[in-house]
Steps between C-alpha positions, in 0.01 A plus 500: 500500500642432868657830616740281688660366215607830353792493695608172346814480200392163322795476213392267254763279282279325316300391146230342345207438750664335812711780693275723302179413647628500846626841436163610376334413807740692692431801273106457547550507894731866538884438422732591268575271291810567255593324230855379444509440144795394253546834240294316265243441758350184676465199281096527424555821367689317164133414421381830406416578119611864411472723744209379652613291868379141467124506699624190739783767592267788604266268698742434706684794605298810566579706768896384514811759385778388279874501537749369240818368639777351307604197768785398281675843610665615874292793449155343417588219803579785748185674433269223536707445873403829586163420416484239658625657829235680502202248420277274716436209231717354188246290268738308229394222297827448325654128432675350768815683605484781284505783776773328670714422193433918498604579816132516667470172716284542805801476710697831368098707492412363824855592680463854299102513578374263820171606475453441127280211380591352186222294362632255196248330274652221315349243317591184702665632776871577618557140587420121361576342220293745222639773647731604214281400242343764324128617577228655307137473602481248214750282628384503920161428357683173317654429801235550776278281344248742427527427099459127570168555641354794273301351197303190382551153585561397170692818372857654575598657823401910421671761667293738704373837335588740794876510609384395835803372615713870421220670764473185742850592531480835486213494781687322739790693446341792606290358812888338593628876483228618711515207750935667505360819518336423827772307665690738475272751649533213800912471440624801316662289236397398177613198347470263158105395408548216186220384296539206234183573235532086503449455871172712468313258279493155707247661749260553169503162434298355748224369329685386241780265760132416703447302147818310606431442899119433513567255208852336532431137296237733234671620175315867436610736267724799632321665231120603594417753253228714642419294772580474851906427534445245727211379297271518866273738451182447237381718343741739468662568151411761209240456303324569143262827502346586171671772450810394703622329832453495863676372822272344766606300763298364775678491809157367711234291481302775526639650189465193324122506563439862444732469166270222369207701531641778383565362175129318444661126580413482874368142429871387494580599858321149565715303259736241762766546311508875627427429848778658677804679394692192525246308254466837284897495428489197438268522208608826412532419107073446508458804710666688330336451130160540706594852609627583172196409302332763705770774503563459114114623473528836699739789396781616805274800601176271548729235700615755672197646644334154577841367695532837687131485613589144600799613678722203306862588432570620201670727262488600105853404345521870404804540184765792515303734401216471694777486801675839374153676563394357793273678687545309845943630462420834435316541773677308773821705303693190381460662140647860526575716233843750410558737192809370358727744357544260172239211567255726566139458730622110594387267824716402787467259803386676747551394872345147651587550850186707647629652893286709688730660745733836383395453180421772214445492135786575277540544103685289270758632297686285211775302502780723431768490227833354536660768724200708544580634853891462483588830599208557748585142726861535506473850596287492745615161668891548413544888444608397148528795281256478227812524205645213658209304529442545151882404438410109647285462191797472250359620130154345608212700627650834557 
């Protein structure tokens, strides 16, 4: 925790993982971060099953307080205002035109609030042609490209398993708000930081558009599978364990040699066909059944030891579970642990961003209810009297 972020009011408008996660990160460093949620709360909260709040939910949200406004009402609209008076940074990740079809456009908050910055995720950006059309991390994965390339050659495009576009987005967002957050240290005005989820993405493609610019008259697959996106780089996919699979890649001759041996089939290092890394991706179809006639022998553990000893690359492709109890996380602290009051002993993302300066350890708490801290946030930041406080619920959460 950065003591000099304790000072900072980060309101957060915002659901699902985007906004969210950019809010989280805020959270991990010092400020407040408050919730402005709808009465029925933010739209990943609809996922829960009883009482219990869906997992994804509490991952993402430790360490915030909840308010429930009603943005349809003069009251609820004035309250968030006053709120917003009073705050540093505005994360929303709504659609489009939503806050200014409510009466929040940066114009009105930043004539109200100069030194606010209001940091808007959106999923392809305020501006160009896809900019009304509706995003999920689904649909920007479509779009980028990055489900064209993700698969087999001779199978569908596949969607990615991690919502990586939702916290590319997210990610920037937040290092955009910080980049504000500094200029106006410089200016003494804050100002509007955009991120499109979609613009994100291109910059990941790299090997994948190489494919396209070192070969221009070659027809490759945008599909690799496993391999190398760019299809440049032999060996370097996952392969068959006996009890499993593992990723090696050889990034160096020198790897290539000490992989070989490694394995028992150093006599191939002299084959011409694997010369050079040119010559080796080349013929990367042979090279690669060699290696995995020699992995498919040895179990991940045994690979494991030989490669490190080698110093090769290389990593087991370890399944959820064996993620959810990693030892490596819960040390570094990526893994942390809350009680929940319903969900019980349950783990949450801990925080990525490791500063050495002003910093301290902190505890997590759990994402709060819908509402949780109503009384206590408007109080103390708008000398709100609890009763009414509890009044801008409506018949919900009282």
């Amino acid at each position: 925790m950065l003591k000099s972020f304790s000072d900072l009011i980060v309101i957060e408008m915002a659901h699902i993982y985007n906004g969210p996660y950019c809010g989280l990160l805020f959270a991990h460093l010092g400020a407040e971060v408050i919730k402005v949620e709808p009465l029925a709360g933010e739209r990943l909260r609809s996922r829960a099953r009883g009482d219990r709040d869906p997992h994804e939910f509490v991952m993402l949200n430790s360490n915030k307080k909840s308010v429930a406004l009603d943005l349809k009402t003069q009251e609820g609209k004035d309250v968030l205002l006053r709120l917003l008076d009073k705050a540093d940074v505005l994360i929303e990740n709504y659609a489009p035109g939503t806050l200014d079809r409510l009466g929040f456009g940066a114009e009105t908050l930043l004539e109200r609030n100069p030194r606010l910055v209001i940091a808007s995720g959106k999923g392809y950006g305020a501006s160009g042609p896809y900019a009304t059309m509706p995003a999920m991390d689904l649909t920007v994965q479509a779009m980028s490209g990055a489900i064209s390339t993700t698969g087999f050659p001779d199978g569908p495009p596949v969607k990615t398993g991690p919502a990586f576009t939702d916290f590319s987005g997210g990610i920037h967002l937040f290092g955009g708000a910080m980049a504000a957050l500094y200029d106006r240290e410089k200016t003494g005005k804050g100002q509007v930081v955009e991120v499109s989820m979609h613009d994100t993405i291109y910059p990941m493609l790299t090997s994948a558009l190489s494919m396209l610019y070192n070969s221009p008259d070659t027809e490759l697959p945008e599909r690799t599978g496993n391999r190398h996106s760019g299809l440049g780089i032999a060996p370097y996919n996952v392969y068959r364990a006996s009890d499993g699979w593992l990723a090696i890649i050889c990034a160096s001759d020198r790897h290539w040699v000490r992989l070989a041996e490694a394995l028992g089939i150093a006599h191939i290092v002299d084959d011409p066909r694997f010369a050079d890394p040119v010559l080796r991706a080349e013929n990367m179809d042979a090279l690669d059944t060699m290696i995995t006639a020699a992995t498919s022998q040895l179990t991940r553990d045994e690979l494991s030891g030989k490669l490190g000893i080698a110093g090769v690359p290389f990593a087991p492709v370890k399944t959820l579970r064996e993620v959810d109890s990693d030892p490596h996380l819960i040390e570094r602290g990526m893994i942390q642990y809350v009680e929940h009051p319903e969900n019980g002993r349950v783990p949450v993302v801990g925080n990525p961003l490791r500063m050495s300066g002003d910093c301290e350890s902190h505890s997590y708490t759990p994402a709060p209810k819908v509402a949780a801290d109503q009384a206590e946030v408007l109080g103390r930041l708008l000398s709100i009297p609890v009763d009414q406080a509890n009044d801008l619920l409506g018949g919900a959460n009282k």
